[in-house]
C-alpha positions as CSV (number, residue, x, y, z in Angstrom):
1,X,44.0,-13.1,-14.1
2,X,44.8,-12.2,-17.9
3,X,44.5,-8.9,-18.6
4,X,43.4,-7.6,-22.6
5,X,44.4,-4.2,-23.9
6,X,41.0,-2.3,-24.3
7,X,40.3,-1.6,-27.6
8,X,37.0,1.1,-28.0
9,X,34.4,1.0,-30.9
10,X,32.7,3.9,-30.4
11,X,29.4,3.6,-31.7
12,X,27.8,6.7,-33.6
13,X,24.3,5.9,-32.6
14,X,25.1,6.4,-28.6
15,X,25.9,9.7,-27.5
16,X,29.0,11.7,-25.7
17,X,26.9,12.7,-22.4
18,X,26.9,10.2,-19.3
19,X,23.7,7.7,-18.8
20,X,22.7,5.9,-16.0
21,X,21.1,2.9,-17.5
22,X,23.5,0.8,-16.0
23,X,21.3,1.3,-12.5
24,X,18.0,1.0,-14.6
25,X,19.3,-2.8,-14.9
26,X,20.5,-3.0,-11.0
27,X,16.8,-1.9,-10.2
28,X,15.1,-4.5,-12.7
29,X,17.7,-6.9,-11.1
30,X,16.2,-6.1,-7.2
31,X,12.6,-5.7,-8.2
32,X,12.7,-9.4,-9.4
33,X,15.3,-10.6,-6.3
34,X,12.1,-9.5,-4.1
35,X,10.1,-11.9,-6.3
36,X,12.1,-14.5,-6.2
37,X,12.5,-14.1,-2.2
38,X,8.7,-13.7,-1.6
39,X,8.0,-16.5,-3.9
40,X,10.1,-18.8,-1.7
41,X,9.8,-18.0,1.7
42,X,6.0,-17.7,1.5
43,X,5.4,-21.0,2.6
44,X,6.7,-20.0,6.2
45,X,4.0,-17.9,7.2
46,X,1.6,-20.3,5.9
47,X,3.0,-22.9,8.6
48,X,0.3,-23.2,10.7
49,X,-2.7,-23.4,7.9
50,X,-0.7,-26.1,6.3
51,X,0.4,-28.3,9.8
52,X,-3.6,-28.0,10.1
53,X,-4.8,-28.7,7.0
54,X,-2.7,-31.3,5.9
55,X,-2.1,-33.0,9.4
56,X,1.8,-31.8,9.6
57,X,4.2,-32.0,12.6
58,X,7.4,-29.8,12.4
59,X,9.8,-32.6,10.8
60,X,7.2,-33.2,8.2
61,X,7.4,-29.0,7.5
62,X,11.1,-29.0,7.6
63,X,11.8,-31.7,4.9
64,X,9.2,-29.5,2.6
65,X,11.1,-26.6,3.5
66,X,14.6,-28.7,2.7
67,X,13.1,-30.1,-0.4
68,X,13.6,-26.5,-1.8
69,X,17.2,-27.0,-1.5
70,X,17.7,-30.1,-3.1
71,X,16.6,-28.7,-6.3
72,X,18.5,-25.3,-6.2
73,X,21.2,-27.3,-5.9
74,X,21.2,-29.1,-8.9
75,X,20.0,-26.1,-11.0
76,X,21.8,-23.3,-9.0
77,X,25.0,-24.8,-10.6
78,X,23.9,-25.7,-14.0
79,X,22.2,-22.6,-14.0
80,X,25.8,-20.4,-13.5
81,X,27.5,-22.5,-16.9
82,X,24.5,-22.1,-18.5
83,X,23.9,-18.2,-17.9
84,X,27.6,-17.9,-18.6
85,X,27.0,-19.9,-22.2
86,X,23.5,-18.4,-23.2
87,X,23.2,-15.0,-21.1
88,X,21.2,-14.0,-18.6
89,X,18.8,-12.4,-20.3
90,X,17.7,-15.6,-22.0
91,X,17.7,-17.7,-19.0
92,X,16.9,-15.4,-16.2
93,X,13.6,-15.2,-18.1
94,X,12.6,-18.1,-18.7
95,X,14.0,-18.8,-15.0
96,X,10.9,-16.4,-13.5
97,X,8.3,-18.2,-15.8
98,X,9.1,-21.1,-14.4
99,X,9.2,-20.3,-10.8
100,X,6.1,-18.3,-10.9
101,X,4.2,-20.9,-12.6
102,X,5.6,-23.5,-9.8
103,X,4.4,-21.0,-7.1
104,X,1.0,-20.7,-8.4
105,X,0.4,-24.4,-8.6
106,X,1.3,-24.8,-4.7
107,X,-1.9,-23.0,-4.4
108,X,-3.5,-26.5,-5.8
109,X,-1.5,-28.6,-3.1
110,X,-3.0,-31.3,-1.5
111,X,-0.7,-32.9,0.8
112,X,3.1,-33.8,2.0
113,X,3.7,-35.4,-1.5
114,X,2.6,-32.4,-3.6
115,X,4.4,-30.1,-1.3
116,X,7.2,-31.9,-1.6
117,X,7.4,-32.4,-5.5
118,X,6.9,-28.4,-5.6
119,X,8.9,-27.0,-3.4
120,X,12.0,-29.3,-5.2
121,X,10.5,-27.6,-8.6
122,X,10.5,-24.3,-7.4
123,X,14.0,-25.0,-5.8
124,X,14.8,-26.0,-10.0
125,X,12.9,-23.0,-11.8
126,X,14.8,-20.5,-8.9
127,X,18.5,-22.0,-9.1
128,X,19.9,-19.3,-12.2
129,X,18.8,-16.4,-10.4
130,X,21.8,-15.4,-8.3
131,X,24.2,-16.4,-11.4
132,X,22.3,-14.4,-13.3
133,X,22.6,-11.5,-10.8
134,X,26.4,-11.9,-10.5
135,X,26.9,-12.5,-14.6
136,X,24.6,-8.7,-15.0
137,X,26.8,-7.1,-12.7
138,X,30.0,-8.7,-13.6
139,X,29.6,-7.0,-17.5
140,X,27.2,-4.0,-16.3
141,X,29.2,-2.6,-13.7
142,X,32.9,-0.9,-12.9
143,X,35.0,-2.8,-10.7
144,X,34.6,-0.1,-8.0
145,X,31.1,-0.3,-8.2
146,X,30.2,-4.2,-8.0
147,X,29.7,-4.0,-4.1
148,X,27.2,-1.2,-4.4
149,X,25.5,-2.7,-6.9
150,X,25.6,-6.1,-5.5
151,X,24.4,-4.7,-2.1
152,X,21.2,-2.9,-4.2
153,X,20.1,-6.5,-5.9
154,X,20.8,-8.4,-3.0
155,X,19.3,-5.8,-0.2
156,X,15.9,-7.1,-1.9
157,X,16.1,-10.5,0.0
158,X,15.4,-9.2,3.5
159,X,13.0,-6.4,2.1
160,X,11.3,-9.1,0.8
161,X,10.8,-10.0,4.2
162,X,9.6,-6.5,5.0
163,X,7.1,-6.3,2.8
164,X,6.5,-10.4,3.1
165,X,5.6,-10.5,6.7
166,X,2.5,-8.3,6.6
167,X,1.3,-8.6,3.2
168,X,1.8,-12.5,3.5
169,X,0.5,-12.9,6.8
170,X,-2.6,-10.6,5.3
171,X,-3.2,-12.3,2.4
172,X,-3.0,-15.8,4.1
173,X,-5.6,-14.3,7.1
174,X,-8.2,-12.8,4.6
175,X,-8.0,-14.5,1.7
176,X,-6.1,-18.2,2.2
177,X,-3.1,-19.4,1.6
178,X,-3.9,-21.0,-1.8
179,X,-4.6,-17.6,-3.2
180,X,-1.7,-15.7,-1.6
181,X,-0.2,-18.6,-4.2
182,X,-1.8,-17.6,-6.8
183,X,-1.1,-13.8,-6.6
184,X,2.5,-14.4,-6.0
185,X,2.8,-16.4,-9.1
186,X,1.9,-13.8,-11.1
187,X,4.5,-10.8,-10.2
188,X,7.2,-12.4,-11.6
189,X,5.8,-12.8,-15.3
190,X,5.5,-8.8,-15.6
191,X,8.8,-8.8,-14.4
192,X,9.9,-11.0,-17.5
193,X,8.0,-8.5,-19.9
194,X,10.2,-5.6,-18.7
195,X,13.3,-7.2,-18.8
196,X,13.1,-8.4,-22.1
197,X,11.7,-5.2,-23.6
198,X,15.0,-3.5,-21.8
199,X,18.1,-5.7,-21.4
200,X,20.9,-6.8,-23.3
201,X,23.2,-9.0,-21.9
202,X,26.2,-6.6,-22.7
203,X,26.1,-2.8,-22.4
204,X,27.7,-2.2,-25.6
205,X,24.8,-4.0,-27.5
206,X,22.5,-1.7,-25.5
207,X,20.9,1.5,-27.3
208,X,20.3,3.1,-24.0
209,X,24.0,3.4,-22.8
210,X,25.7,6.1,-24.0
211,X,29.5,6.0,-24.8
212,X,30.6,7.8,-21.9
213,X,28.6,5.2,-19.7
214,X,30.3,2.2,-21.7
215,X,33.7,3.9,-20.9
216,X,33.2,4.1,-17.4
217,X,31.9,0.5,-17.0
218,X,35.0,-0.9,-19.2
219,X,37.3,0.6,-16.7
220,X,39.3,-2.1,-15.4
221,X,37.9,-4.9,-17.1
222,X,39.1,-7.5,-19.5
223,X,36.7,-7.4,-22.4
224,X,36.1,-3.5,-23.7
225,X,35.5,-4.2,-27.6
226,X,32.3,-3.5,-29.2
227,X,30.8,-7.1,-30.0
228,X,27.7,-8.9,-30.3
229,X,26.3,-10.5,-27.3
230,X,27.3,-14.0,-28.3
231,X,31.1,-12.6,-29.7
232,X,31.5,-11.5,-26.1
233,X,30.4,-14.6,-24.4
234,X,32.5,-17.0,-26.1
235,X,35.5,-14.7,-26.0
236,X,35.1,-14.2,-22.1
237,X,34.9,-18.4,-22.0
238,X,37.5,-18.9,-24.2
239,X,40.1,-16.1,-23.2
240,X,40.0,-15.9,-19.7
241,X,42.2,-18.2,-17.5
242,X,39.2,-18.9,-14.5
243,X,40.0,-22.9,-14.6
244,X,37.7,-25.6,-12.8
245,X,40.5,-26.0,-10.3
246,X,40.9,-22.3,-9.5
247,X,36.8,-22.2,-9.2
248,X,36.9,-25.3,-7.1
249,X,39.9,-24.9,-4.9
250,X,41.3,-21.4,-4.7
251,X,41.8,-21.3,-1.0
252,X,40.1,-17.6,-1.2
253,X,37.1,-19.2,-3.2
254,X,37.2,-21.8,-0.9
255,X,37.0,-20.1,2.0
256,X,34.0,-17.6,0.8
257,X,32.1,-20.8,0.0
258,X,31.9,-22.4,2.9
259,X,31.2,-18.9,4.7
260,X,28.6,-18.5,2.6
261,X,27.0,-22.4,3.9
262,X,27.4,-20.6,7.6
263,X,25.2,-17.2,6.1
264,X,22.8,-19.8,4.2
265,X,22.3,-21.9,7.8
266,X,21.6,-18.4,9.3
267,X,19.0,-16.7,6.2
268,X,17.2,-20.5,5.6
269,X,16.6,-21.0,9.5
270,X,15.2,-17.1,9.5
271,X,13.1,-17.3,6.6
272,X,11.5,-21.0,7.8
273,X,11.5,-21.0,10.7
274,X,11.2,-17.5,12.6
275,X,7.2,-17.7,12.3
276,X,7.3,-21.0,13.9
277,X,9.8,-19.9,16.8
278,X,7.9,-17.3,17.6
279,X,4.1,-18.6,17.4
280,X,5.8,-22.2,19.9
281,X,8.0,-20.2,22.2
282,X,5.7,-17.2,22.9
283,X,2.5,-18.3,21.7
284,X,2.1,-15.2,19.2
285,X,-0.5,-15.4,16.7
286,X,0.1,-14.8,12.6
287,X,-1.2,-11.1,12.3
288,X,1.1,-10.4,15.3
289,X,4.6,-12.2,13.8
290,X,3.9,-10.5,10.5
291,X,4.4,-7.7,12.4
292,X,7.4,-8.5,14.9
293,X,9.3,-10.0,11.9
294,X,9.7,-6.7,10.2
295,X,12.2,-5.7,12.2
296,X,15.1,-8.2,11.9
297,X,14.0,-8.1,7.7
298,X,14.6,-4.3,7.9
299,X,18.1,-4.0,9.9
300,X,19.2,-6.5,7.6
301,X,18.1,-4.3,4.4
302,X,19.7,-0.9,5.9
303,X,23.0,-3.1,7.1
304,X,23.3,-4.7,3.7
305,X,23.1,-1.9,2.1
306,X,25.4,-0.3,4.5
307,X,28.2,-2.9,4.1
308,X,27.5,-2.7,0.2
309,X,28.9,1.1,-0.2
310,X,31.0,0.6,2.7
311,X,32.6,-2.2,0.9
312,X,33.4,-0.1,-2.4
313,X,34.7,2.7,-0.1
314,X,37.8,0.6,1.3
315,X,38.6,-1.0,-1.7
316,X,38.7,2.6,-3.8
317,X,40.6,3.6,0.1
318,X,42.8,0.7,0.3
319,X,42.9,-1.6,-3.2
320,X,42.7,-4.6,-1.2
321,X,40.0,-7.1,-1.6
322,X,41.4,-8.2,1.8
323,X,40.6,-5.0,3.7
324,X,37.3,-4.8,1.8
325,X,35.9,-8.1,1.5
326,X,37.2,-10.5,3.7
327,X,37.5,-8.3,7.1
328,X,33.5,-7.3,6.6
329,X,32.9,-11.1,6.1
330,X,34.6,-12.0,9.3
331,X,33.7,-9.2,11.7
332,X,29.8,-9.3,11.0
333,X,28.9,-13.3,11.5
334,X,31.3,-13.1,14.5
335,X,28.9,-10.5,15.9
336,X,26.2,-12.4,14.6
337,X,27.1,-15.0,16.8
338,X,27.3,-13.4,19.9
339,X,24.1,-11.7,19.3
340,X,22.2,-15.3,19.2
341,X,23.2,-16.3,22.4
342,X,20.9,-14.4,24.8
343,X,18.2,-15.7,22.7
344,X,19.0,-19.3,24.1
345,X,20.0,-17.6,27.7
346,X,17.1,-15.7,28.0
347,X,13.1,-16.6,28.0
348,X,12.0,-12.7,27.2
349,X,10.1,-11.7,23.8
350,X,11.5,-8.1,23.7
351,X,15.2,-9.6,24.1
352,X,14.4,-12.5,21.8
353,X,13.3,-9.8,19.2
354,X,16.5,-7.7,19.5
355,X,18.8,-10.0,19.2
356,X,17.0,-12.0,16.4
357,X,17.0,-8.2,14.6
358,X,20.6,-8.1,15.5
359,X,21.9,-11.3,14.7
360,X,19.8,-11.5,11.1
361,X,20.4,-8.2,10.6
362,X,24.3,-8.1,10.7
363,X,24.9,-11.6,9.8
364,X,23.0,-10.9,6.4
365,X,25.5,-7.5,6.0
366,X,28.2,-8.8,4.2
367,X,25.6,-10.8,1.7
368,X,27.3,-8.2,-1.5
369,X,31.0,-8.9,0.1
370,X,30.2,-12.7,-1.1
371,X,29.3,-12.1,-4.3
372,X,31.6,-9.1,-4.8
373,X,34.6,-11.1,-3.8
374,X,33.3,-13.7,-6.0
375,X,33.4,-11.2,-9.3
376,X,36.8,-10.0,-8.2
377,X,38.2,-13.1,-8.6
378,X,36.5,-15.0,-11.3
379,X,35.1,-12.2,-13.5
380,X,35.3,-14.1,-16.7
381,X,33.3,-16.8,-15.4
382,X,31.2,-15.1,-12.9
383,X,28.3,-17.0,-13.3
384,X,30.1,-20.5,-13.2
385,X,31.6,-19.6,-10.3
386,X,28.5,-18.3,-8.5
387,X,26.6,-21.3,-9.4
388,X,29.4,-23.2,-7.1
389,X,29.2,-20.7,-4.2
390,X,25.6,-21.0,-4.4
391,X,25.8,-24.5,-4.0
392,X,26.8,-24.4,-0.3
393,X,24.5,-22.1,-0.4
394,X,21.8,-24.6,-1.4
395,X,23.4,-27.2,1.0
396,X,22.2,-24.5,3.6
397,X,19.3,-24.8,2.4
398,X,18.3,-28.2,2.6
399,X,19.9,-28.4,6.8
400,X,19.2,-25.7,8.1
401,X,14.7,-26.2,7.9
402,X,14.8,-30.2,8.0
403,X,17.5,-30.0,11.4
404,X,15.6,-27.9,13.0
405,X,12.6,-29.1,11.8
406,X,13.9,-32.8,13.8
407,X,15.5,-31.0,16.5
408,X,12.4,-28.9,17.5
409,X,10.2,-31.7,17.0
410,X,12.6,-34.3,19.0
411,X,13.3,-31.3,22.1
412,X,10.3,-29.3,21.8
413,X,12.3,-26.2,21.7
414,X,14.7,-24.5,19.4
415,X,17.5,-23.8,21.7
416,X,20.2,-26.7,20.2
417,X,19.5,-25.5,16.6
418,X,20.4,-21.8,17.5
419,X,23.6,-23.7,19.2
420,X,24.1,-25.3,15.8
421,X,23.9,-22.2,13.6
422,X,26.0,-20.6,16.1
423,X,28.5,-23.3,15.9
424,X,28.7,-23.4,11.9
425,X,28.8,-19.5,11.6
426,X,32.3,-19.6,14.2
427,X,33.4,-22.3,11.5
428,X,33.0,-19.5,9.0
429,X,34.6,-16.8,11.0
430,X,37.8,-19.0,11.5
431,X,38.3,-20.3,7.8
432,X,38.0,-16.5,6.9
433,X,40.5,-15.3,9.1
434,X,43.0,-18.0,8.1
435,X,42.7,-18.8,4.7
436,X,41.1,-15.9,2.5
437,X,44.0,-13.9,1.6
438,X,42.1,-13.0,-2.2
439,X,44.5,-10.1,-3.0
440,X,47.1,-13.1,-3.7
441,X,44.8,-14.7,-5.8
């Protein structure tokens, strides 16, 4: 990657002490990552009400799961060139006003059709979010720090879970799903007031990052000037050497992508279909799976965040993204695997609940290792870049509910989609071990 000679404008109005604003944004960035994950895996815990209500079998419920994916898709990849043109702070915005106005209105559903049509919407509003995430921490943080902070913003998504189990499965139980809709709808918009009031896409147009802080975030990085917003942009677009081909084919890129379909097949079959496993195969009600699914949700936060600083440590130990990255890629959804396997072997609740914490929790530890390894290798167009990782990601999204959905429905068990999961995640494992060798480039 092209490398420019920093040149520092120090700015009179920020001071010489040290600031910490930088992790004021990573914590805006998590609070609305929980949104954005409770917003779209509420519909899971509202399986049952809606199969009852709207006369639903489990294929019907996958393809409205799936039709999340179909628009993330789309918009997931638009939404990276378009965060990378016009900054996150615009579209991450207007991103969470969208979504939460989608996620109210599926508390006016009233039927497959309607379902359908919203989920794809709120798969459209929700696609910039991740670029968004990477692009913030791509200018806001060190290079030695991007794990960490990638592990803090993404360690959200299974706390989500945490929190979403039993509040959803409350709100559903004492008030209806349609108004555990409505609620929902409305955290992300006084997320968007906060943001605004506080971000800048680029800490040197910030007034609460002092010029010790800017120092210490331009170490190592390509663009150090003080510009505006839009000078920085269009210089990291037009200077950098991040080309289509290398976003598309770089054998390292490559490889993290279609690792990152195996962790998608393994986060959308947890988040759609763990309620429904567990209320067909052991006959547990909602109040009681709100409460057995916190624990897979919260070995996965502690393990991301584990992996996160873990991550950081080798690659300040070592300097290789290898080492890092890759090896924490490899080693978890390997043991992810394995872990899976007695829940097919074995017809036992307490094992099926270990294992599940197990193989959630450590195949969701390397989440920050994706995205990290992402930055490292396209920093100038972070979000571009994302928006194609995320892609596979959203091609998880789409198989993972709708074949289990037909594979449940067709065997009346879920034993042969745990195989298939199992089977895509040894795929990862293997294209990781042979062909992501990123400190080469």
């Amino acid at each position: 990657m092209t490398d420019f000679s920093p040149t520092v404008a120090v700015s009179t109005s920020k001071t010489s002490s040290k600031t910490n604003f930088r992790w004021l944004v990573i914590a805006l960035s998590f609070f609305i990552t929980i949104v954005n994950y409770l917003d779209r895996s509420a519909i899971s815990y509202a399986i049952g009400p809606l199969k009852r209500e709207f006369g639903l079998n489990d294929a019907d419920f996958g393809l409205i799961a799936a039709a999340f994916g179909i628009g993330y898709m789309v918009m997931t990849f638009i939404g990276g060139i378009l965060v990378d043109l016009y900054g996150a702070r615009k579209m991450w915005a207007l991103s969470a006003v969208l979504w939460s106005a989608v996620t109210a209105l599926m508390g006016l559903a009233s039927g497959f059709w309607v379902l359908f049509i919203l989920r794809t919407g709120l798969g459209v509003a929700e696609g910039p979010n991740f670029p968004a995430l990477t692009r913030v921490v791509a200018d806001w943080m060190a290079p030695s720090e991007r794990a960490r902070a990638m592990a803090i913003g993404l360690a959200a998504v299974p706390l989500a879970s945490v929190i979403g189990a039993p509040l959803l499965s409350h709100l559903i139980i004492n008030c209806g799903w349609q108004t555990m809709f409505y609620i929902l709808g409305g955290l992300g918009l006084i997320w968007v007031v906060a943001f605004v009031a506080l971000f800048k896409d680029y800490p040197e147009n910030s007034r609460f990052v002092s010029t010790a802080e800017l120092q210490h975030i331009r170490e190592g990085k390509t663009v150090t000037e003080h510009m505006s917003d839009k000078e920085l942009r269009q210089h990291k677009l037009t200077k950098g050497d991040t080309t289509w081909s290398y976003m598309l084919f770089n054998p390292a890129l490559l490889s993290n992508n279609i690792a990152f379909f195996a962790f998608g097949y393994l986060l959308f079959f947890a988040l759609t279909w763990l309620p429904g496993y567990l209320e067909s195969t052991y006959g547990l009600q909602l109040k009681q799976i709100g409460v057995f699914l916190i624990a897979p949700w919260l070995t996965a936060f502690v393990l991301l965040l584990a992996a996160g600083y873990l991550s950081d440590y080798l690659l300040i130990k070592t300097g290789s993204k290898r080492m890092a990255r890759s090896h924490m890629i490899w080693i978890c959804q390997l043991i992810s695997a394995i872990c899976f396997l007695p829940v097919i072997m074995v017809h036992s609740l307490p094992v099926a609940i270990t294992c599940i914490s197990l193989g959630v929790g450590i195949g969701l530890m390397p989440n920050a290792c994706f995205y990290a390894l992402n930055t490292d290798l396209a920093e100038d167009r972070a979000a571009t870049s994302l928006g194609i990782m995320d892609c596979y990601f959203a091609a998880a999204g789409i198989a993972a509910p709708m074949l289990t959905g037909f594979m449940a429905n067709a065997t009346g068990n879920f034993n042969s989609a745990i195989i298939l999961m199992i089977g895509f995640t040894i795929i990862s494992v293997l294209g990781i071990i042979f062909f992501q060798h990123p400190d080469s480039k």
